[in-house]
N, CA, C and O atoms as a CHARMM CRD file, in Angstrom:
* protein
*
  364
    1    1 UNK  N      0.50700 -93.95400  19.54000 PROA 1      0.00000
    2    1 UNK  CA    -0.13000 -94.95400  20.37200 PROA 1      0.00000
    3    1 UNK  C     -1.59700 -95.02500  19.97000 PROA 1      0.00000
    4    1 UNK  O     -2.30500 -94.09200  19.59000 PROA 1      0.00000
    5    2 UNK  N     -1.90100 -96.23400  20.11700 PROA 2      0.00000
    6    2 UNK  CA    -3.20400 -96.46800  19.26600 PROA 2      0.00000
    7    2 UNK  C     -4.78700 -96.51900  20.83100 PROA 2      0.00000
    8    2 UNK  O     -4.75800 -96.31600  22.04400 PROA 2      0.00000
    9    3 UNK  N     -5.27800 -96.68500  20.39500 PROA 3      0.00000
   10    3 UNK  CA    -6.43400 -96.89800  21.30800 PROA 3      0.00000
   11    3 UNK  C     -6.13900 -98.00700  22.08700 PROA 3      0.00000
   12    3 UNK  O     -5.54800 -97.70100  23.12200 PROA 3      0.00000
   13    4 UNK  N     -6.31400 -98.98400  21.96600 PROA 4      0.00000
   14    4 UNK  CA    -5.87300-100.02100  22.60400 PROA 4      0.00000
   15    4 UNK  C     -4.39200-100.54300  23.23200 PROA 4      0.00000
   16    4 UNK  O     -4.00100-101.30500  24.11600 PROA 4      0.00000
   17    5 UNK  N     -3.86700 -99.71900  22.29400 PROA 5      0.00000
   18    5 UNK  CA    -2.46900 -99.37100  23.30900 PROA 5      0.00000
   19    5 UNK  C     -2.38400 -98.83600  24.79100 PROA 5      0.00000
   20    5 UNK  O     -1.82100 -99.35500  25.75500 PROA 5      0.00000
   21    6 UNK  N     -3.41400 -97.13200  24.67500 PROA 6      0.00000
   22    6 UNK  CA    -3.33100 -96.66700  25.58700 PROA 6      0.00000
   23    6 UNK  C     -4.29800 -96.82800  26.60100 PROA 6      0.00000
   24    6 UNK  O     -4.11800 -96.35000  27.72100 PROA 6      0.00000
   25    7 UNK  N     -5.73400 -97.72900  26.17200 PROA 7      0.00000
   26    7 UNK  CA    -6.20200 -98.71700  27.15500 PROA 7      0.00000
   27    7 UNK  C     -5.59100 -99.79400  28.48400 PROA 7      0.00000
   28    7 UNK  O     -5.74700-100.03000  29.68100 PROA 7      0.00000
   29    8 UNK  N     -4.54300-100.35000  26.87700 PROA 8      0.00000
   30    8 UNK  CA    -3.35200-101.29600  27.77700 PROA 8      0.00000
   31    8 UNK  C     -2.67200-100.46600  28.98900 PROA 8      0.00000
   32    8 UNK  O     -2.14900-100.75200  30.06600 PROA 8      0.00000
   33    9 UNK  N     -2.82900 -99.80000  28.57300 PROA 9      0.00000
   34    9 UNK  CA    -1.59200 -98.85100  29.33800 PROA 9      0.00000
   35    9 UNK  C     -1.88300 -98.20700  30.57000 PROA 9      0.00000
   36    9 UNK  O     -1.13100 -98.18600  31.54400 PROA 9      0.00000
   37   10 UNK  N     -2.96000 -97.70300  30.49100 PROA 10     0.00000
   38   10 UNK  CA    -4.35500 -97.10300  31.25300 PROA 10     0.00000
   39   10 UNK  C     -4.49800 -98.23000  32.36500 PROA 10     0.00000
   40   10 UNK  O     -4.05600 -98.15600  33.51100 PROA 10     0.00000
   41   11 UNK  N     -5.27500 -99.40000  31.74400 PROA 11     0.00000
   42   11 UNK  CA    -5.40100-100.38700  33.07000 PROA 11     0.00000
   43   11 UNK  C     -4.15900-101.29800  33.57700 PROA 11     0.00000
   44   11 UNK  O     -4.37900-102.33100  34.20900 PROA 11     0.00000
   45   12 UNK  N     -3.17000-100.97400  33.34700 PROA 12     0.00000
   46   12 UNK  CA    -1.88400-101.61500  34.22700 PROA 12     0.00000
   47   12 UNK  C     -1.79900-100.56900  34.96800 PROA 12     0.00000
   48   12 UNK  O     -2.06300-100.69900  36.16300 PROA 12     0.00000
   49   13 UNK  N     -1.43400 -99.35100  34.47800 PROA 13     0.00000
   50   13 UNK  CA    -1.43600 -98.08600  35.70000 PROA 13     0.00000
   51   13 UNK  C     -2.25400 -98.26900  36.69900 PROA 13     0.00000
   52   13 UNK  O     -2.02100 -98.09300  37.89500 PROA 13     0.00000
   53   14 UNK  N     -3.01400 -98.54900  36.30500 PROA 14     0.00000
   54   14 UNK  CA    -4.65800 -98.59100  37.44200 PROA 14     0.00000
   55   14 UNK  C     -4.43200 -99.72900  38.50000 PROA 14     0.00000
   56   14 UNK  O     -4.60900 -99.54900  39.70500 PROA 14     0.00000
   57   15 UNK  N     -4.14300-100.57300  38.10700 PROA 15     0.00000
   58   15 UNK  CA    -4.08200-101.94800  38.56500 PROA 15     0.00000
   59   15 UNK  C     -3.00700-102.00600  39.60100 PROA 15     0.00000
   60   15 UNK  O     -3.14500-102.59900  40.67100 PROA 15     0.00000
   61   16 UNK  N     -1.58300-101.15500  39.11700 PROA 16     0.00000
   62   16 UNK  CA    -1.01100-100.90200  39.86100 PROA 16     0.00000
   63   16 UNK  C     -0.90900 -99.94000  40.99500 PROA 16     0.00000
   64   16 UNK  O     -0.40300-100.17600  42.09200 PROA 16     0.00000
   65   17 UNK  N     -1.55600 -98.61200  40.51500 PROA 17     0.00000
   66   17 UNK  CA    -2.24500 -97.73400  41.87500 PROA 17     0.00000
   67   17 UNK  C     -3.04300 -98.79600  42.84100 PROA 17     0.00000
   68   17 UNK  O     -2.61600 -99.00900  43.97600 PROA 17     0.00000
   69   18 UNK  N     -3.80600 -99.22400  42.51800 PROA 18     0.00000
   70   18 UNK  CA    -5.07100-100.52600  43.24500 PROA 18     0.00000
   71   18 UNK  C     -3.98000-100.35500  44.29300 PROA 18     0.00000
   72   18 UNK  O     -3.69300 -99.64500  45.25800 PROA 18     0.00000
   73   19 UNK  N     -3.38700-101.70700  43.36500 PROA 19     0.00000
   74   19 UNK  CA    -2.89900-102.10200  44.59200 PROA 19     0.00000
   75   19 UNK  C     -1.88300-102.10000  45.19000 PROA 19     0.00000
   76   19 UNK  O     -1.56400-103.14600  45.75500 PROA 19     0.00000
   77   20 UNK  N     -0.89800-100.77700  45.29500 PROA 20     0.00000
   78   20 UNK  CA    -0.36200-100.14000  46.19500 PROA 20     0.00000
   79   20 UNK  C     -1.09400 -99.73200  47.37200 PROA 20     0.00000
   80   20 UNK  O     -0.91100 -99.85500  48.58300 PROA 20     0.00000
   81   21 UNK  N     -2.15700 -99.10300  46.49600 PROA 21     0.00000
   82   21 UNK  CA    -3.32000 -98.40600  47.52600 PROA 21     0.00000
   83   21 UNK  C     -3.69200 -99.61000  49.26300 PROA 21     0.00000
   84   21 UNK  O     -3.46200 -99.56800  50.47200 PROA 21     0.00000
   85   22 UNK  N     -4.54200-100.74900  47.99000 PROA 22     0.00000
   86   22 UNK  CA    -4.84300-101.94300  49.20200 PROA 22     0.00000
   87   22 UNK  C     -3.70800-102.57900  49.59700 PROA 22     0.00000
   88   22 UNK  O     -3.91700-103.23000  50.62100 PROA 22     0.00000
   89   23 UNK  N     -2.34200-102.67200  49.10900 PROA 23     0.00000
   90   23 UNK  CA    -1.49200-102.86100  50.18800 PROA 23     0.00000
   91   23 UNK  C     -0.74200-102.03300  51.53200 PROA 23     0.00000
   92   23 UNK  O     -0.25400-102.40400  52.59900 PROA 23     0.00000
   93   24 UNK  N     -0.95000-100.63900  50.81400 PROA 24     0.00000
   94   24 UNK  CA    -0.95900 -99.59200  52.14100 PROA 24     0.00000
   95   24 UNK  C     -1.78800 -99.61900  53.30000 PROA 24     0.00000
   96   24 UNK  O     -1.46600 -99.79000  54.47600 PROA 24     0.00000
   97   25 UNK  N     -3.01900 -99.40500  52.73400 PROA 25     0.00000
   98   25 UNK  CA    -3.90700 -99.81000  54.10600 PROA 25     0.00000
   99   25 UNK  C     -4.46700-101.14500  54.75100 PROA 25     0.00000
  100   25 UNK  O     -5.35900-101.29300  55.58600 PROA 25     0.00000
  101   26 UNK  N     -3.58600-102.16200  54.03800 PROA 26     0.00000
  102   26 UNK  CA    -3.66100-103.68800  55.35800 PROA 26     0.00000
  103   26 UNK  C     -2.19800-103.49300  55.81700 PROA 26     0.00000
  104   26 UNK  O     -1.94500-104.27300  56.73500 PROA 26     0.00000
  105   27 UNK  N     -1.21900-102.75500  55.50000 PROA 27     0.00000
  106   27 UNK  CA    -0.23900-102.93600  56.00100 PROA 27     0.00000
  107   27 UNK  C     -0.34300-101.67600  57.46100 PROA 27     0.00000
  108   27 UNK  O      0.38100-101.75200  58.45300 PROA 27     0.00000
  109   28 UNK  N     -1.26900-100.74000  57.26800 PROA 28     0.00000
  110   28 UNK  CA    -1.41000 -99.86200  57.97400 PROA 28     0.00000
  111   28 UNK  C     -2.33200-100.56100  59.27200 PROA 28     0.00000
  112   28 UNK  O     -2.05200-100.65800  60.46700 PROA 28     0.00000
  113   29 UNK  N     -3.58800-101.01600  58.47400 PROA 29     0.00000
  114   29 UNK  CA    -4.26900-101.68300  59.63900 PROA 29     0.00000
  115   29 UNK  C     -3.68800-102.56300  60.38800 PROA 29     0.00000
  116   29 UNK  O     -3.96200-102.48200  61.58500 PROA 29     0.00000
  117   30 UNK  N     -2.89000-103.47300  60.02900 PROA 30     0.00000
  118   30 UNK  CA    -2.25100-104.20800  60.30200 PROA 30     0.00000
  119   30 UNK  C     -0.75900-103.70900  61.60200 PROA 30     0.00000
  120   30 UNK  O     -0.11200-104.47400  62.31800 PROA 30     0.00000
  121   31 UNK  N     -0.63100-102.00400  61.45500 PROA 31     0.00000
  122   31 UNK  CA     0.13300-101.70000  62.32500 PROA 31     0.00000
  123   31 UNK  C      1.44400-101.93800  61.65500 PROA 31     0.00000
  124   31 UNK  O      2.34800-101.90800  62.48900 PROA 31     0.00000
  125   32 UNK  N      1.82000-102.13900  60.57400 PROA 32     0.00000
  126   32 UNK  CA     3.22100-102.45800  60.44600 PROA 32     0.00000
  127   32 UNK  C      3.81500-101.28400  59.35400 PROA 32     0.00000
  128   32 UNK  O      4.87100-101.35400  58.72500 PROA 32     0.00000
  129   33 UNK  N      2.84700-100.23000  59.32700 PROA 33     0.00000
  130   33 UNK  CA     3.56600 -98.84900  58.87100 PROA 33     0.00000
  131   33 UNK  C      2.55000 -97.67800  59.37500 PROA 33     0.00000
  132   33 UNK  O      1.32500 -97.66300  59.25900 PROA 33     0.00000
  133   34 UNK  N      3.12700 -97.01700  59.77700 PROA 34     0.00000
  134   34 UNK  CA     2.65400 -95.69900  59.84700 PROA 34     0.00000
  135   34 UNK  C      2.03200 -95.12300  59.12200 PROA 34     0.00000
  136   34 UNK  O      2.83100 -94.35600  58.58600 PROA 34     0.00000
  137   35 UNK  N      0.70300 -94.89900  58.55300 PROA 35     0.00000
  138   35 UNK  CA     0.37400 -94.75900  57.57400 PROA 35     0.00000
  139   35 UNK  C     -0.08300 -93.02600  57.74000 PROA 35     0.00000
  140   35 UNK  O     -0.96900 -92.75200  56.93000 PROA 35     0.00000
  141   36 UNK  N      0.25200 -92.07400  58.43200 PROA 36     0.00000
  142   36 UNK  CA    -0.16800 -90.72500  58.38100 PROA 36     0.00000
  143   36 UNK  C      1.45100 -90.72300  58.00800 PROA 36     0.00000
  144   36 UNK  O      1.69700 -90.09000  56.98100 PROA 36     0.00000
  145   37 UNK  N      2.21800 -91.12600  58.45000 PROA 37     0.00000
  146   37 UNK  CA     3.41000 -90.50000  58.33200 PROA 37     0.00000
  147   37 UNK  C      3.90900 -90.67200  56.73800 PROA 37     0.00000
  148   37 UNK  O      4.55100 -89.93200  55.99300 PROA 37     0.00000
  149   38 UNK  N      3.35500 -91.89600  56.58200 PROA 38     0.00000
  150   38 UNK  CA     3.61800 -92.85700  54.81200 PROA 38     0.00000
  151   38 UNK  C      3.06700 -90.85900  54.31100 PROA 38     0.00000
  152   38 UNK  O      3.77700 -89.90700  53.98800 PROA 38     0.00000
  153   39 UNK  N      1.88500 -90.95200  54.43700 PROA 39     0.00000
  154   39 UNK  CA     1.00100 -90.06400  53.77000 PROA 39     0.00000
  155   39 UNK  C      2.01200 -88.67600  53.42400 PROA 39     0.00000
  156   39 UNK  O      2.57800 -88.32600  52.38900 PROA 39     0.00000
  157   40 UNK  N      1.95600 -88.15400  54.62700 PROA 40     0.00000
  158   40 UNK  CA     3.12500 -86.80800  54.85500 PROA 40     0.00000
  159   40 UNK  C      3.94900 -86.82200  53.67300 PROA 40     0.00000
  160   40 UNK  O      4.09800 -86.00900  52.76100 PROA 40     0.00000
  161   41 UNK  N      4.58600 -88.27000  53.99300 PROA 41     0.00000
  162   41 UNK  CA     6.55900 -88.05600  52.83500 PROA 41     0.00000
  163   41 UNK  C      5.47300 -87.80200  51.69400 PROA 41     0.00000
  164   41 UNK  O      5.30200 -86.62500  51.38000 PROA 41     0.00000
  165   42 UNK  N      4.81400 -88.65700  51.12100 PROA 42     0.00000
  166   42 UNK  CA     4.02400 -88.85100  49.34500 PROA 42     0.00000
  167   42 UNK  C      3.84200 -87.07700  49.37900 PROA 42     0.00000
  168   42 UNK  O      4.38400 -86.30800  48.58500 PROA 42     0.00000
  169   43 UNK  N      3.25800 -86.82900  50.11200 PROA 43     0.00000
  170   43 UNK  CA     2.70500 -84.76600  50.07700 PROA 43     0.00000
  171   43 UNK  C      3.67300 -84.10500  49.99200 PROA 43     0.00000
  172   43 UNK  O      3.54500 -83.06400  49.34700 PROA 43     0.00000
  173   44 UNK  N      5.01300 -84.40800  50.58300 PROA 44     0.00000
  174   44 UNK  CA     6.13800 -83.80200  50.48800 PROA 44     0.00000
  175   44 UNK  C      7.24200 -83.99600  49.25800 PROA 44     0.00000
  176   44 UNK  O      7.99800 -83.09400  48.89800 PROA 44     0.00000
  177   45 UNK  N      7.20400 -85.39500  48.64800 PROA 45     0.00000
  178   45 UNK  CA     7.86200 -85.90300  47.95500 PROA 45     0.00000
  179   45 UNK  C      7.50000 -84.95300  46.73100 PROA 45     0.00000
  180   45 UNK  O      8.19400 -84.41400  45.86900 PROA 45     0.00000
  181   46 UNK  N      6.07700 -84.96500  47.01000 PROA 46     0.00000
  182   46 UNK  CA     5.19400 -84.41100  45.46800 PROA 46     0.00000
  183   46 UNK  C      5.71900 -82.89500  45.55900 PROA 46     0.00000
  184   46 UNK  O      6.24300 -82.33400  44.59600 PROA 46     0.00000
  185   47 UNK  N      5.51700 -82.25800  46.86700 PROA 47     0.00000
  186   47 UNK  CA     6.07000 -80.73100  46.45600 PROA 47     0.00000
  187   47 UNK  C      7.57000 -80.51200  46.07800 PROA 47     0.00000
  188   47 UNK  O      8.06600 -79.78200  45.22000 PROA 47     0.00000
  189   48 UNK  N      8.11600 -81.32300  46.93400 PROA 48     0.00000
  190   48 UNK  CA     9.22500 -80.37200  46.44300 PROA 48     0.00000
  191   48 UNK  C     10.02100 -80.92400  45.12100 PROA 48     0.00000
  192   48 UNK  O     10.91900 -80.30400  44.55100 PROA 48     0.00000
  193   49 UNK  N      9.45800 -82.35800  44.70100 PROA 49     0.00000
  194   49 UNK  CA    10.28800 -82.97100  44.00200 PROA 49     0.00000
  195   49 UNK  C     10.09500 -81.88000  42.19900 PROA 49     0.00000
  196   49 UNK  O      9.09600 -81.53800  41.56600 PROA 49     0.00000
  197   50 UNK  N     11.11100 -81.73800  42.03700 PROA 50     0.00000
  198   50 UNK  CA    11.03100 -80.95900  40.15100 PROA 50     0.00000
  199   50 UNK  C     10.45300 -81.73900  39.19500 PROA 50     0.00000
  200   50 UNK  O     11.02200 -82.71500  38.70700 PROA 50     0.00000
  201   51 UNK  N      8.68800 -81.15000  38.71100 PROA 51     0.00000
  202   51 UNK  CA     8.38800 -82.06500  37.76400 PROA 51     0.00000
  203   51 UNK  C      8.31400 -81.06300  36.65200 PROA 51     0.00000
  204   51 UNK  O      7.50600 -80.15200  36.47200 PROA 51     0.00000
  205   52 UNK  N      9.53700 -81.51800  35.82300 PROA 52     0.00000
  206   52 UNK  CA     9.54200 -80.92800  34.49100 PROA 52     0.00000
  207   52 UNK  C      8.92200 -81.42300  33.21100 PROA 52     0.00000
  208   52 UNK  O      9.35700 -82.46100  32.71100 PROA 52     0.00000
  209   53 UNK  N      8.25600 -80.97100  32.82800 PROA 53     0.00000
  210   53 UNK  CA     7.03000 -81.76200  31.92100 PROA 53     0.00000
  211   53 UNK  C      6.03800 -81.78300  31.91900 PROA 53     0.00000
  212   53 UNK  O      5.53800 -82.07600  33.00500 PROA 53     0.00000
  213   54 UNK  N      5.13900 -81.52000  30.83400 PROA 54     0.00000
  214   54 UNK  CA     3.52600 -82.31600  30.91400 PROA 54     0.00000
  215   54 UNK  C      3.20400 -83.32100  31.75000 PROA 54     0.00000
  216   54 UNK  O      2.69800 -83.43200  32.86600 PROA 54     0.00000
  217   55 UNK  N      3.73000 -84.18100  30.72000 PROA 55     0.00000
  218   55 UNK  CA     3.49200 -85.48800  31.27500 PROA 55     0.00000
  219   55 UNK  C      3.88900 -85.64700  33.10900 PROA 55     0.00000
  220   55 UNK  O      2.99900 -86.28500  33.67200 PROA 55     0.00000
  221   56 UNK  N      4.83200 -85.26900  33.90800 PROA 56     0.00000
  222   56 UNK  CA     5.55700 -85.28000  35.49600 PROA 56     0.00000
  223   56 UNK  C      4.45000 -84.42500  35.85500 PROA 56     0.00000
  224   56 UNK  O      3.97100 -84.58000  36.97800 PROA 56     0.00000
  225   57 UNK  N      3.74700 -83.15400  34.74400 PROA 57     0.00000
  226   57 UNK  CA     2.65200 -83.03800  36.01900 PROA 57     0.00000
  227   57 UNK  C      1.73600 -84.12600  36.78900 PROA 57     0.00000
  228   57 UNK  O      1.41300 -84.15800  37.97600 PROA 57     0.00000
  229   58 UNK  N      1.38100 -85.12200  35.58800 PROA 58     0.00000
  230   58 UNK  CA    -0.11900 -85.80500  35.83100 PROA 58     0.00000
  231   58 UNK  C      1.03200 -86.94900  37.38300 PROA 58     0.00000
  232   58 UNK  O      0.49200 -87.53900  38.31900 PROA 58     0.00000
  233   59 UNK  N      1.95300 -86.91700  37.22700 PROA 59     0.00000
  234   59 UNK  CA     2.93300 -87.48900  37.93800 PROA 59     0.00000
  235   59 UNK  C      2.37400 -87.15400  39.75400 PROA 59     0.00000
  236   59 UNK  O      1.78500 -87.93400  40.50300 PROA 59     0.00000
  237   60 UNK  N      2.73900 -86.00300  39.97500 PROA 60     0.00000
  238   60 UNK  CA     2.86300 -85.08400  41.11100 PROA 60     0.00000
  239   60 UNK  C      1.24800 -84.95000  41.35500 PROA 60     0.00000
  240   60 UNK  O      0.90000 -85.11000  42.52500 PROA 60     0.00000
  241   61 UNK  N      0.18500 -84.66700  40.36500 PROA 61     0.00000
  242   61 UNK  CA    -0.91400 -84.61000  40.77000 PROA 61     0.00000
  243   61 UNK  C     -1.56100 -86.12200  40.84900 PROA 61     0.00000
  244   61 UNK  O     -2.77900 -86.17700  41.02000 PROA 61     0.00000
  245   62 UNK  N     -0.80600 -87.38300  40.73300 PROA 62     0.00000
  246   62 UNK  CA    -0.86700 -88.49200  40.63300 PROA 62     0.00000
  247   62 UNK  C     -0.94500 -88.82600  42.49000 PROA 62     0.00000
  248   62 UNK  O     -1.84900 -89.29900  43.17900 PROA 62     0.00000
  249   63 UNK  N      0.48700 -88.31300  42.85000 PROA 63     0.00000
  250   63 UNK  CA     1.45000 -88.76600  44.32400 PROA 63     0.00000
  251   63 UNK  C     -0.21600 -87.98100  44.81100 PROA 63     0.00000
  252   63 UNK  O     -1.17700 -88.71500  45.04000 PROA 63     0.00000
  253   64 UNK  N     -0.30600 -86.78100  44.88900 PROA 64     0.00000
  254   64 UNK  CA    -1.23700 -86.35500  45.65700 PROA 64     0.00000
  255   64 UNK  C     -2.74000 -86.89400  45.98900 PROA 64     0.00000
  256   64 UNK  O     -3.34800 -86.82700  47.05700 PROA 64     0.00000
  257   65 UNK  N     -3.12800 -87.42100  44.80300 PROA 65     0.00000
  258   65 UNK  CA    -4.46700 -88.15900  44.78900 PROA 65     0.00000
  259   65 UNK  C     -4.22600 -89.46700  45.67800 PROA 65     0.00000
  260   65 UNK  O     -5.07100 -89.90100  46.46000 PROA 65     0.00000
  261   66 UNK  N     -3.24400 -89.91700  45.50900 PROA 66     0.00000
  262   66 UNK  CA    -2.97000 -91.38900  46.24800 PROA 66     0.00000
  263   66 UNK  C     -2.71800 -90.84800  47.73300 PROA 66     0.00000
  264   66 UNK  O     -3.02300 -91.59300  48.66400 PROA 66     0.00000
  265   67 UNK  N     -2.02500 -89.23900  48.07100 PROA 67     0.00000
  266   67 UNK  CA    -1.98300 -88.99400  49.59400 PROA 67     0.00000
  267   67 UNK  C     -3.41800 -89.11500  50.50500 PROA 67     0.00000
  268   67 UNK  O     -3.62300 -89.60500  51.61600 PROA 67     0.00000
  269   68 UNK  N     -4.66700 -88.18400  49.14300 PROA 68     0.00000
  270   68 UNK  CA    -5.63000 -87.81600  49.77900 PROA 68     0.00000
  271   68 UNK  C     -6.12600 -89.14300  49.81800 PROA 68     0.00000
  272   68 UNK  O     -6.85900 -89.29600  50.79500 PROA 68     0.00000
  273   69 UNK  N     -5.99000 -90.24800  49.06100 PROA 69     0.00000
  274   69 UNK  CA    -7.16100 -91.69300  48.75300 PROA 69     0.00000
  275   69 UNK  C     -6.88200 -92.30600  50.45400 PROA 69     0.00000
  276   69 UNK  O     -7.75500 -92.54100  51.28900 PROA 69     0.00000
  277   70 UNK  N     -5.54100 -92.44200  50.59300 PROA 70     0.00000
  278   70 UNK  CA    -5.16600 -93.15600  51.77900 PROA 70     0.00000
  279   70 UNK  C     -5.63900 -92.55300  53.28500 PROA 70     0.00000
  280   70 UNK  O     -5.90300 -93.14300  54.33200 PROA 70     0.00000
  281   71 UNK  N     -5.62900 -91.01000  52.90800 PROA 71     0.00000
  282   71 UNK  CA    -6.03000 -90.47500  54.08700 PROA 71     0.00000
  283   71 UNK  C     -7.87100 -90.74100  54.07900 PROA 71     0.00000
  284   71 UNK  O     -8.61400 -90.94000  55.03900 PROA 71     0.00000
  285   72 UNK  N     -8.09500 -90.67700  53.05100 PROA 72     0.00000
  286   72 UNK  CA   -10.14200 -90.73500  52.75900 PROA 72     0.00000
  287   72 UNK  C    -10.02600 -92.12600  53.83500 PROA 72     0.00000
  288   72 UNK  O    -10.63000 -92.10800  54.90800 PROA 72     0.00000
  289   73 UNK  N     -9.28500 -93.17100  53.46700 PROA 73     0.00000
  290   73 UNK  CA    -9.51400 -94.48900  53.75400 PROA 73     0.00000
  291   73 UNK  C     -8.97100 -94.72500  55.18800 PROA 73     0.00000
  292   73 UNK  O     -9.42000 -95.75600  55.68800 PROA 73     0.00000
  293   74 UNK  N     -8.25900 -94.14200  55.83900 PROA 74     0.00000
  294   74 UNK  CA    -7.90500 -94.13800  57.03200 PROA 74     0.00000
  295   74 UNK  C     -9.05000 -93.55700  58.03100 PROA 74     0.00000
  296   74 UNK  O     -9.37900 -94.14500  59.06100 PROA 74     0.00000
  297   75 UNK  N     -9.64900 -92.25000  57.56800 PROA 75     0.00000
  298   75 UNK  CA   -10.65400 -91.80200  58.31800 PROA 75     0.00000
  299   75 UNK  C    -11.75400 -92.62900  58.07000 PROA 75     0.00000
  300   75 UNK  O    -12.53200 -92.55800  59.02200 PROA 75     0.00000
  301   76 UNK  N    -12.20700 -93.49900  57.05600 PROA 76     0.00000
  302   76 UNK  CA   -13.44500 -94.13500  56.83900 PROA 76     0.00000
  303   76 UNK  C    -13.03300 -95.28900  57.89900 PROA 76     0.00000
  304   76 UNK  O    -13.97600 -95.73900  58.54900 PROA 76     0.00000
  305   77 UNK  N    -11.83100 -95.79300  58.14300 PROA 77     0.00000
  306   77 UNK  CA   -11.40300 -97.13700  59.35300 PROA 77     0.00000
  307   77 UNK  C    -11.88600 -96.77400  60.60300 PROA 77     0.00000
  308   77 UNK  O    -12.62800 -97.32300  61.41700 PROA 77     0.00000
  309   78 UNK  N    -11.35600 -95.83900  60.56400 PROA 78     0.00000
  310   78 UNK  CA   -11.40000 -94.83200  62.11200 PROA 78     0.00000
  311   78 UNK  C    -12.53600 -94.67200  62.58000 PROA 78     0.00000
  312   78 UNK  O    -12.67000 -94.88800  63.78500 PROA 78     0.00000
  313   79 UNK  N    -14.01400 -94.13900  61.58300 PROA 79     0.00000
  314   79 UNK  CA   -15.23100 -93.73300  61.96500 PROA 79     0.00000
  315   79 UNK  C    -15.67000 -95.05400  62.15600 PROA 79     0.00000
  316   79 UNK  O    -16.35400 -95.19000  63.17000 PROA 79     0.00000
  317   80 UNK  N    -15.41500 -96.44100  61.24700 PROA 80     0.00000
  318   80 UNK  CA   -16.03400 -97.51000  61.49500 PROA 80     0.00000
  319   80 UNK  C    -15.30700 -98.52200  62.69600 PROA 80     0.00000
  320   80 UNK  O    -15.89300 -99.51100  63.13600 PROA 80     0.00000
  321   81 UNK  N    -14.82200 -98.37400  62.85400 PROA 81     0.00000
  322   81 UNK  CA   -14.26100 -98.78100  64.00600 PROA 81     0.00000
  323   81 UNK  C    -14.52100 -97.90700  65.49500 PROA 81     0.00000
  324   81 UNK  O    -14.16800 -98.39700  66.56800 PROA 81     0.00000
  325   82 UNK  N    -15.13000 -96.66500  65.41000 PROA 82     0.00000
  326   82 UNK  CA   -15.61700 -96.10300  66.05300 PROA 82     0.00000
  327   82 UNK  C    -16.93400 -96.43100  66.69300 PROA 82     0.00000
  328   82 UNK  O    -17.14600 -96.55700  67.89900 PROA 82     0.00000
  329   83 UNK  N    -18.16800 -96.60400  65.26100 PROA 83     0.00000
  330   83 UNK  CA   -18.75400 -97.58700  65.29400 PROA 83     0.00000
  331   83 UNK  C    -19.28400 -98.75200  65.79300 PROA 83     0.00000
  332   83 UNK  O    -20.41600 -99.05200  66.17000 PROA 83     0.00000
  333   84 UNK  N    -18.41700 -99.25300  65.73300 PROA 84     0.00000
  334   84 UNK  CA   -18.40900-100.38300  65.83600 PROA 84     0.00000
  335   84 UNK  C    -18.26500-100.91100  67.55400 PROA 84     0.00000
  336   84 UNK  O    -19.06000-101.70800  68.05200 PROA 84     0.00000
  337   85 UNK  N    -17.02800-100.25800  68.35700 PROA 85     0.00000
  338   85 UNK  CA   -17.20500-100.12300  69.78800 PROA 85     0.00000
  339   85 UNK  C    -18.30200 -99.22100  70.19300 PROA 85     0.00000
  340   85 UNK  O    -18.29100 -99.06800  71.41500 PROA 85     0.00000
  341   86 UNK  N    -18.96100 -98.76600  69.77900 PROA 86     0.00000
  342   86 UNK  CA   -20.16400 -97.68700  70.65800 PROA 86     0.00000
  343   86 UNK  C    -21.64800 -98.88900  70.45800 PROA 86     0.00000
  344   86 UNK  O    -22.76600 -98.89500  70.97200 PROA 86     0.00000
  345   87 UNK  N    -21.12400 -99.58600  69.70000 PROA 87     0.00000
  346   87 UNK  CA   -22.38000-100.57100  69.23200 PROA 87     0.00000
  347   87 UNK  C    -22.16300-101.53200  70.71500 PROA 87     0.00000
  348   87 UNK  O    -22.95900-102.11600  71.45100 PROA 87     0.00000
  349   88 UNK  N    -20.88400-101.38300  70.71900 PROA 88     0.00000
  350   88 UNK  CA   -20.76100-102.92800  71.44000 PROA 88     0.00000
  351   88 UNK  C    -20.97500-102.54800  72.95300 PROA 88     0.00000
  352   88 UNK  O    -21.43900-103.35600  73.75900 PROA 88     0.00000
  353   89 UNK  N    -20.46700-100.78500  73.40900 PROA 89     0.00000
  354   89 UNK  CA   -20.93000-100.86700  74.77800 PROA 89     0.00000
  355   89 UNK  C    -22.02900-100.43700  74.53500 PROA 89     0.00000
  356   89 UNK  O    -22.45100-100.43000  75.69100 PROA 89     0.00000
  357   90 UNK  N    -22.92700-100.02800  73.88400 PROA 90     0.00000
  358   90 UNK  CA   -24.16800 -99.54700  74.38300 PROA 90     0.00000
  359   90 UNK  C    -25.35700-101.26200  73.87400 PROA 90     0.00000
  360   90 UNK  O    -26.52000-101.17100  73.47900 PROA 90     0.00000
  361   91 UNK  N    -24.85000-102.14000  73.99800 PROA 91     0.00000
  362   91 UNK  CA   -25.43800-103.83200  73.68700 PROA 91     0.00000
  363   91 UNK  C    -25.11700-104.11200  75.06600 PROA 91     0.00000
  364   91 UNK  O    -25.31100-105.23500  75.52900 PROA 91     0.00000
């Protein structure tokens, strides 16, 4: 695989994490999934599932980065929306 192969390759992956990612959390904000629970299975899926390989590691340490991204982004909703009502009763 050449450089620009694995560029190609590189930003479709990416593109596609994106936007799993931003469709998890409008579907979460939005109330129409559970999104701690979403989180849980991905943490669980990743342990127990058998990754045999190099390559199935970056896999499993893949699921996990996307558990912690969603949870980063759930608590950043939470504090701003927190925010955001303390603004409004103390106005």
């Amino acid at each position: 695989m050449n450089n620009d192969d694995f560029n190609e390759l590189a930003g479709r992956i990416q593109g596609l994490g994106d936007f799993v990612m931003h469709l998890t959390a409008e579907l979460e904000t939005k109330q129409l999934i559970d999104g701690e629970r979403l989180n849980q299975g991905v943490r669980e899926f990743a342990a127990n599932r058998c990754f045999e390989g190099d390559h199935l590691q970056a896999t499993k340490r893949t699921l996990n980065e996307i558990a912690q991204f969603l949870n980063d982004a759930r608590m950043r909703r939470q504090v701003q929306q927190r925010q955001r009502q303390n603004r409004k009763y103390s106005s």
